[in-house]
DRENTI-948676 format. One line per 10 residues: number of its first residue (from 1); their letters; for each residue x, y, z of N, C-alpha, C, O, CB. Coordinates in nm, 4 decimals, decimal comma, m for minus. Glycine has a CB too. Layout:
% residues N
NUM) A) X:Y:Z:X:Y:Z:X:Y:Z:X:Y:Z:X:Y:Z | ...
//
This chain:
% residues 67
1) XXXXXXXXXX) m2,2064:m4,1337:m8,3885:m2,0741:m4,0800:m8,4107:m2,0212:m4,0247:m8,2802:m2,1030:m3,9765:m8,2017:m2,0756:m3,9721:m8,5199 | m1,8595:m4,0270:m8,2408:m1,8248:m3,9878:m8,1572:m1,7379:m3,8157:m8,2022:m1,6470:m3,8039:m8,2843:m1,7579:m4,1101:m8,1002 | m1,7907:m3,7207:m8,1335:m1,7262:m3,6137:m8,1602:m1,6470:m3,5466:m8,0458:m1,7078:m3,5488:m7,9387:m1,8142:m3,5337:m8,2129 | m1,5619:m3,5052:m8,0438:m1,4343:m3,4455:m7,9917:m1,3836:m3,2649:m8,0053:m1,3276:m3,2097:m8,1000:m1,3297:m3,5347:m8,0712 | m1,4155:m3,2231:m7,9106:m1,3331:m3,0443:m7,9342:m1,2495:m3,0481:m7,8511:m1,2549:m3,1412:m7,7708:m1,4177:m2,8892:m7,9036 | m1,1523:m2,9582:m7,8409:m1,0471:m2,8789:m7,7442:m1,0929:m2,7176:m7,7643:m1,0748:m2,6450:m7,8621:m0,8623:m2,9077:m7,7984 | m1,1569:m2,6893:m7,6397:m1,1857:m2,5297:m7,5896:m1,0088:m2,4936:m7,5410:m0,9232:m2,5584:m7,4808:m1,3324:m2,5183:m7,4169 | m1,0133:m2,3579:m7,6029:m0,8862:m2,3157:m7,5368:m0,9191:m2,1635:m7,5257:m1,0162:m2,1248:m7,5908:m0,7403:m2,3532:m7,6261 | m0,8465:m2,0678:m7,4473:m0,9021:m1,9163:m7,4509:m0,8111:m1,8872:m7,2876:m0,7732:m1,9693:m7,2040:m1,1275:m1,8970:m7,4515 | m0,7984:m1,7243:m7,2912:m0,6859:m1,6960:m7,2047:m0,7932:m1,7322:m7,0021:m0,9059:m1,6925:m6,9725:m0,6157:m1,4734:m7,2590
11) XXXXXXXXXX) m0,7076:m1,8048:m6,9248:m0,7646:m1,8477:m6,8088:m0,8242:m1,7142:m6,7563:m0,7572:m1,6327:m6,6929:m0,6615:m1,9214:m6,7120 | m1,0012:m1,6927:m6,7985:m1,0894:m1,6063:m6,7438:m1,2249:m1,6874:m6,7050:m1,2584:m1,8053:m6,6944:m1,1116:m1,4900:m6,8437 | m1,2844:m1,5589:m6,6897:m1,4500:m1,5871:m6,6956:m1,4769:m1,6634:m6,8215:m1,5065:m1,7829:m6,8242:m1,5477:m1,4413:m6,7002 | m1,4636:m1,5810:m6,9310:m1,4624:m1,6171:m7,0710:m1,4525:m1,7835:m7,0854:m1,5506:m1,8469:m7,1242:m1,3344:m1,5396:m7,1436 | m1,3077:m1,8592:m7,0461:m1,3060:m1,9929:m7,0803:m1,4243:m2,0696:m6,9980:m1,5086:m2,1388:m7,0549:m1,1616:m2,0500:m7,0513 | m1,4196:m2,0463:m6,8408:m1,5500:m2,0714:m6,7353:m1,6870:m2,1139:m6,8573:m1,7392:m2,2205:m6,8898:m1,5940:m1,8858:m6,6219 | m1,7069:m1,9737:m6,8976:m1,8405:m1,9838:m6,9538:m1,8278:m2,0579:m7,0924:m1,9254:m2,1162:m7,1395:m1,9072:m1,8374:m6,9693 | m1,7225:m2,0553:m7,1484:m1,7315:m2,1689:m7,2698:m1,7477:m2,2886:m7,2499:m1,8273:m2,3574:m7,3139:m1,6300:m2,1813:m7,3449 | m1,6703:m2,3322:m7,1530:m1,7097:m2,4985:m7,1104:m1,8173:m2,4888:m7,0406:m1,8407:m2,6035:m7,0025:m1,6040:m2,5875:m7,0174 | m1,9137:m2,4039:m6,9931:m2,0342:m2,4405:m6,9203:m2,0828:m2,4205:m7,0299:m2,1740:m2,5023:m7,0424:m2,0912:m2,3744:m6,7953
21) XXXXXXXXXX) m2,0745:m2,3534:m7,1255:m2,2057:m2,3849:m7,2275:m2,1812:m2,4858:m7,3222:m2,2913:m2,5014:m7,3751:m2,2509:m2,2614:m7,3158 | m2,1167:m2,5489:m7,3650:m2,0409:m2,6603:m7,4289:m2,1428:m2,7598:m7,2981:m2,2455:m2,7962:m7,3554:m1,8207:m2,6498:m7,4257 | m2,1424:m2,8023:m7,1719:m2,1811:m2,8741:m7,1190:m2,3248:m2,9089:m7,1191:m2,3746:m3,0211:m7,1282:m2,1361:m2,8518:m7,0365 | m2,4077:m2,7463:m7,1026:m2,5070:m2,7740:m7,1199:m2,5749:m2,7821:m7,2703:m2,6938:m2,7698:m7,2998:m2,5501:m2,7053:m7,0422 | m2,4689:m2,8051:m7,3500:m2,4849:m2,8846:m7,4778:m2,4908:m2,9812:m7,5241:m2,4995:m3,0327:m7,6356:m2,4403:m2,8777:m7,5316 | m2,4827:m3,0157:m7,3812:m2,4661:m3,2057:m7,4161:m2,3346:m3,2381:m7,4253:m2,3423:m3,3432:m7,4890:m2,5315:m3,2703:m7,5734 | m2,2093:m3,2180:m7,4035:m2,0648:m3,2384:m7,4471:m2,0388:m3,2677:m7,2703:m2,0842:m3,2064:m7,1738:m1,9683:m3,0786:m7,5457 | m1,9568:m3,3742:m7,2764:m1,9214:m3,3969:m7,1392:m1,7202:m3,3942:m7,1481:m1,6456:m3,4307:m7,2390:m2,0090:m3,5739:m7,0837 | m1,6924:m3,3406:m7,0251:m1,5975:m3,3385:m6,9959:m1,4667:m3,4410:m7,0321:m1,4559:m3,5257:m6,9435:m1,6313:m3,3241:m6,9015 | m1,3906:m3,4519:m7,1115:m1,2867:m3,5605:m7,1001:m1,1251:m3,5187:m7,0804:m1,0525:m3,4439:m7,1459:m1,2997:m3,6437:m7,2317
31) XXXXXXXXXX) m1,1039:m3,5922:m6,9729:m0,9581:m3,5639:m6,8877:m0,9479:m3,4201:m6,8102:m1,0402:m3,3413:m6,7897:m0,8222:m3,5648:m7,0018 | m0,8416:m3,4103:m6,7812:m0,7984:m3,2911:m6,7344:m0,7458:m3,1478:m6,8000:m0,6614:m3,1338:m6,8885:m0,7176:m3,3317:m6,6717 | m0,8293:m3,0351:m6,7226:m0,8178:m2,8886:m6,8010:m0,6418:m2,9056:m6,8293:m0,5780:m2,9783:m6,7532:m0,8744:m2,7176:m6,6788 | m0,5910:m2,8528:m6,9123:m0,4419:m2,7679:m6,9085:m0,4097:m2,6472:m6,9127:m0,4908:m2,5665:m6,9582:m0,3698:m2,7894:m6,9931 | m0,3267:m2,6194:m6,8824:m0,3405:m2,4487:m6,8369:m0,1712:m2,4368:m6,9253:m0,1014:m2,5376:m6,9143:m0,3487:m2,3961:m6,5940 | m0,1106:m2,3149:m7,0096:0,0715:m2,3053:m7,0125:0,0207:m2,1224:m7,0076:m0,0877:m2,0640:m7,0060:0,1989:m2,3943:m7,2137 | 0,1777:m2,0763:m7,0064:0,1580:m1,9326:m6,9963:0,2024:m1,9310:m7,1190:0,2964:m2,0010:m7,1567:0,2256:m1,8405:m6,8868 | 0,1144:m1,8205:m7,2198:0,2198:m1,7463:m7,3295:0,2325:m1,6785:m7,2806:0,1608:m1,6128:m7,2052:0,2085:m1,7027:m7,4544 | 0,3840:m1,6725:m7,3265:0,4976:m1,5659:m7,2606:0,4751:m1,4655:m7,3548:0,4557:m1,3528:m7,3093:0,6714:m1,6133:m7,2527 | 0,4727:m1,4848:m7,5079:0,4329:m1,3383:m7,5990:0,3429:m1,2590:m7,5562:0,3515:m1,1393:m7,5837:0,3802:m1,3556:m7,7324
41) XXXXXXXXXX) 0,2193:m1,3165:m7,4668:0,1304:m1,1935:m7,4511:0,0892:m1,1603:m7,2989:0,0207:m1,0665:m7,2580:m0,0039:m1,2166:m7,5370 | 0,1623:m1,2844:m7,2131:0,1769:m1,2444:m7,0712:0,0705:m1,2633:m7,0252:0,0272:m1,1808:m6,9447:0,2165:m1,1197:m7,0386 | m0,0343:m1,4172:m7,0727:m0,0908:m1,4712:m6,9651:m0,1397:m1,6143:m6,9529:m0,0947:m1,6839:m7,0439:m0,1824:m1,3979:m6,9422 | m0,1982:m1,6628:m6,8896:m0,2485:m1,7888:m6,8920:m0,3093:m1,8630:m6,9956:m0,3533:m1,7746:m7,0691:m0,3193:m1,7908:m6,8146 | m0,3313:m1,9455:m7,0338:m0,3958:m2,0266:m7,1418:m0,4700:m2,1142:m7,1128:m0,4062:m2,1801:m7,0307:m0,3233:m2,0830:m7,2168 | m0,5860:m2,1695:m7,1291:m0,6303:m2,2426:m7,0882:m0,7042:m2,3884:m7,1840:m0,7632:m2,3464:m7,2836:m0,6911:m2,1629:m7,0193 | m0,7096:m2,5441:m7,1702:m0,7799:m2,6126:m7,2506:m0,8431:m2,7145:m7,2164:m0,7671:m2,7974:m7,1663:m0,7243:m2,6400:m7,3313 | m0,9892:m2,7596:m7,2220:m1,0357:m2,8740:m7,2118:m1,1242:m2,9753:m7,2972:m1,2431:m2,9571:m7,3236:m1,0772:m2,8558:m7,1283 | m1,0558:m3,0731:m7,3320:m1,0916:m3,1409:m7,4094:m1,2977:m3,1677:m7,3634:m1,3530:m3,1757:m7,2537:m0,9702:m3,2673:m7,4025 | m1,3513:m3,1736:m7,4976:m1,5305:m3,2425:m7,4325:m1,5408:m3,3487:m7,5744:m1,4800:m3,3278:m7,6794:m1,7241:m3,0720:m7,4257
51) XXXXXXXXXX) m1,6171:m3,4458:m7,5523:m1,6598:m3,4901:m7,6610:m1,8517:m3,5098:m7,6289:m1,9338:m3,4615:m7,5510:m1,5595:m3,6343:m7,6955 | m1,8516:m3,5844:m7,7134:m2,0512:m3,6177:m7,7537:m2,0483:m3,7088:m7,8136:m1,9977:m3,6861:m7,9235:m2,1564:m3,5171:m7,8506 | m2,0791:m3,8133:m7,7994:m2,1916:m3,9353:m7,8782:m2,3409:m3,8880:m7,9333:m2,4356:m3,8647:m7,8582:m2,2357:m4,0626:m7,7559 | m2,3450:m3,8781:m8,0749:m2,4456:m3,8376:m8,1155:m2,4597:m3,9389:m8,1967:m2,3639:m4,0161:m8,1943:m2,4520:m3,7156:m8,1575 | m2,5729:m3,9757:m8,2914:m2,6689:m4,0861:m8,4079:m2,6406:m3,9445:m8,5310:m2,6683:m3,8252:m8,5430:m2,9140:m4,1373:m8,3467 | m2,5869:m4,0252:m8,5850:m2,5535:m4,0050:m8,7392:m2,4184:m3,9996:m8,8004:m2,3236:m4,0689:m8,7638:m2,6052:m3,8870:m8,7788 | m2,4172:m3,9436:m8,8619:m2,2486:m3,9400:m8,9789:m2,1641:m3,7983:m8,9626:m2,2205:m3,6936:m8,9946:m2,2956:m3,9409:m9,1915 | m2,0604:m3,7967:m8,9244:m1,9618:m3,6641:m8,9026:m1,9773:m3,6247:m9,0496:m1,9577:m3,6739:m9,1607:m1,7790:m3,6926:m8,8454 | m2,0151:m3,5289:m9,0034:m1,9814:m3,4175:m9,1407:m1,8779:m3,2971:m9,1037:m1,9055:m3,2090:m9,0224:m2,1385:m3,3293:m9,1950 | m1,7213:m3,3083:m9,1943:m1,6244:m3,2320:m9,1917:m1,6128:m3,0723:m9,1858:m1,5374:m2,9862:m9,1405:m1,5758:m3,2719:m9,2785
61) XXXXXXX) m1,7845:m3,0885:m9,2905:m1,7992:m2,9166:m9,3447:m1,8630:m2,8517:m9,2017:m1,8533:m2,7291:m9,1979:m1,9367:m2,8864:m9,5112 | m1,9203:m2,9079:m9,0957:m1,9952:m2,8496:m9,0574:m1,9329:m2,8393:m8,9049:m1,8728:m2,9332:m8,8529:m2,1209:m2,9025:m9,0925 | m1,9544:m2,7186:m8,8438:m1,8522:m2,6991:m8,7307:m1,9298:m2,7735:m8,6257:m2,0516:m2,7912:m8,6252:m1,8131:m2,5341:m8,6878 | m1,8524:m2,8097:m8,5474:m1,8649:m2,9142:m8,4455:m1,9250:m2,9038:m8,3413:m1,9396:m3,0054:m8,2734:m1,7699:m2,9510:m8,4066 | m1,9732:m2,7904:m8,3008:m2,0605:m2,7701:m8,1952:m2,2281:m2,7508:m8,2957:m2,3202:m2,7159:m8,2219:m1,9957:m2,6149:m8,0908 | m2,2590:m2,7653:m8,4105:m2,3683:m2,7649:m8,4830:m2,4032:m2,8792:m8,5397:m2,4842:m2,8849:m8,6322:m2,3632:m2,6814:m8,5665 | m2,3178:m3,0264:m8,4653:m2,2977:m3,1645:m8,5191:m2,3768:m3,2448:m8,3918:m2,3860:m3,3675:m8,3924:m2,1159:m3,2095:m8,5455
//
């Protein structure tokens, strides 16, 4: 199965360390980060798509980094 996330979280340390641990999860990088400002809370945003090729069947119920 091919699986797919979008990490998003305000441009810190915080997002840094989500996609490094997402990586060393086995999830590899696909395309380019995006960054927009919310203006409601006055700061950066940040998102990068990862996916994984894993052996077996997507299951809907079960969150995607435990797939």
């Amino acid at each position: 199965m091919k699986l797919y996330r979008l990490l998003t979280a305000d441009d810190d340390a915080a997002f840094c360390r989500k996609v490094t641990e997402a990586l060393n999860e086995g999830w590899r990088l696909h395309g380019s980060p995006a960054y927009a400002f919310d203006a409601a809370r006055g700061v950066m945003r940040c998102a990068q798509a990862v996916v994984k090729d894993k052996p077996g069947v997507y299951d809907p119920a079960r969150p995607l980094r435990e797939q």
